[in-house]
C-alpha positions in Angstrom: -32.1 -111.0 -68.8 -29.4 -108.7 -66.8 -29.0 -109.7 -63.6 -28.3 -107.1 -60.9 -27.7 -107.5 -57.5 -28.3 -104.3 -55.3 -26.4 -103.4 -52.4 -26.7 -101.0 -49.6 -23.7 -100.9 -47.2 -25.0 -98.9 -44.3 -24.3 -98.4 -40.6 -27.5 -98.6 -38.7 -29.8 -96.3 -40.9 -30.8 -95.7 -44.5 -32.2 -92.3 -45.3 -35.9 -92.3 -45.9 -35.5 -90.4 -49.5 -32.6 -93.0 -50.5 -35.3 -95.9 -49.6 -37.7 -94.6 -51.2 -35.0 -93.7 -54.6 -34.5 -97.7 -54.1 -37.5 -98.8 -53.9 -38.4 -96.7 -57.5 -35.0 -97.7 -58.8 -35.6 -101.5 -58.1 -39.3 -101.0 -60.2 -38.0 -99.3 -62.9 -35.3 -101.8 -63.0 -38.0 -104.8 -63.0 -40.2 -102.4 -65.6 -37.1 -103.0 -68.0 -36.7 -106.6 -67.9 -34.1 -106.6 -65.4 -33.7 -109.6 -62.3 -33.3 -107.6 -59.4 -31.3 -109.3 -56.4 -31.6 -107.0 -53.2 -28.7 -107.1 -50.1 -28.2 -105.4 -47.2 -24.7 -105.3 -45.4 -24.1 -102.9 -42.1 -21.5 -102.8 -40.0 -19.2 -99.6 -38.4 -16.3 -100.1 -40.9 -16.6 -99.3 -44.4 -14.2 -101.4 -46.0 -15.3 -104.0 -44.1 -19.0 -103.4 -44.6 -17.9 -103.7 -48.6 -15.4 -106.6 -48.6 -18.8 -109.0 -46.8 -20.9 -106.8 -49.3 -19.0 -108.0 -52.5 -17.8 -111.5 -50.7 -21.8 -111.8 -50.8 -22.4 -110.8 -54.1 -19.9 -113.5 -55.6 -22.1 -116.3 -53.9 -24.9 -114.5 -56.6 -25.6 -115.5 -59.7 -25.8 -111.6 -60.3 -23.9 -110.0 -62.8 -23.7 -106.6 -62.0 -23.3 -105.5 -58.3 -24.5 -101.9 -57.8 -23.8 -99.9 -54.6 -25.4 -97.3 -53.4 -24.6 -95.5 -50.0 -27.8 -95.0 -47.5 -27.3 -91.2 -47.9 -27.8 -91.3 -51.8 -30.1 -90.0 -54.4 -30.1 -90.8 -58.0 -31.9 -90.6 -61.2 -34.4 -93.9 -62.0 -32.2 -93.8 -65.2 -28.7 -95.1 -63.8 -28.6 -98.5 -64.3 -29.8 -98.0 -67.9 -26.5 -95.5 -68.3 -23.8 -97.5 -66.2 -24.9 -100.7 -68.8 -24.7 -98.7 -71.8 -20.9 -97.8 -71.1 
C-alpha cells in the first residue's frame, strides 16, 4: 500500500475550490488503495512554513509527501501520474 502524506502549507486561509480539490483528491486516493496521511502547516514565512511541513512529514511513516499550495487546483489524476514517473 503507498503511503502518502498530504500537506497544505498555508497562511491563514485555504481557498474553498482547493478544499474541496482536496477533499476529492484524498477519496480518489483512498478509492485506489492508497493510505492517505493529512497535515496542515501555516505560518507567514514560506520557507519556514515548508522546513516544519517536511520536519513533520519525516516523523511519518509516509512515503511520499505531496504539497499542494491553498490557492491550487488539480486533476483527481496526479498522484496516479507523479507515481508513475
Amino acid at each position: 500500500m503507498v503511503k502518502v502524506w498530504r500537506c497544505t502549507p498555508c497562511g491563514s486561509q485555504i481557498n474553498y475550490d482547493t478544499a474541496l480539490n482536496l477533499e476529492c483528491a484524498t477519496e480518489y486516493l483512498k478509492a485506489q488503495g492508497c493510505e492517505v496521511q493529512i497535515g496542515m502547516q501555516s505560518g507567514t514565512f514560506v520557507d519556514h512554513t515548508h522546513n516544519l511541513a517536511a520536519y513533520r512529514f519525516l516523523q511519518t511513516d509516509a512515503e511520499f509527501l505531496w504539497w499542494i499550495d491553498s490557492d491550487m487546483l488539480f486533476p483527481m489524476n496526479t498522484v496516479d501520474r507523479l507515481l508513475a514517473h
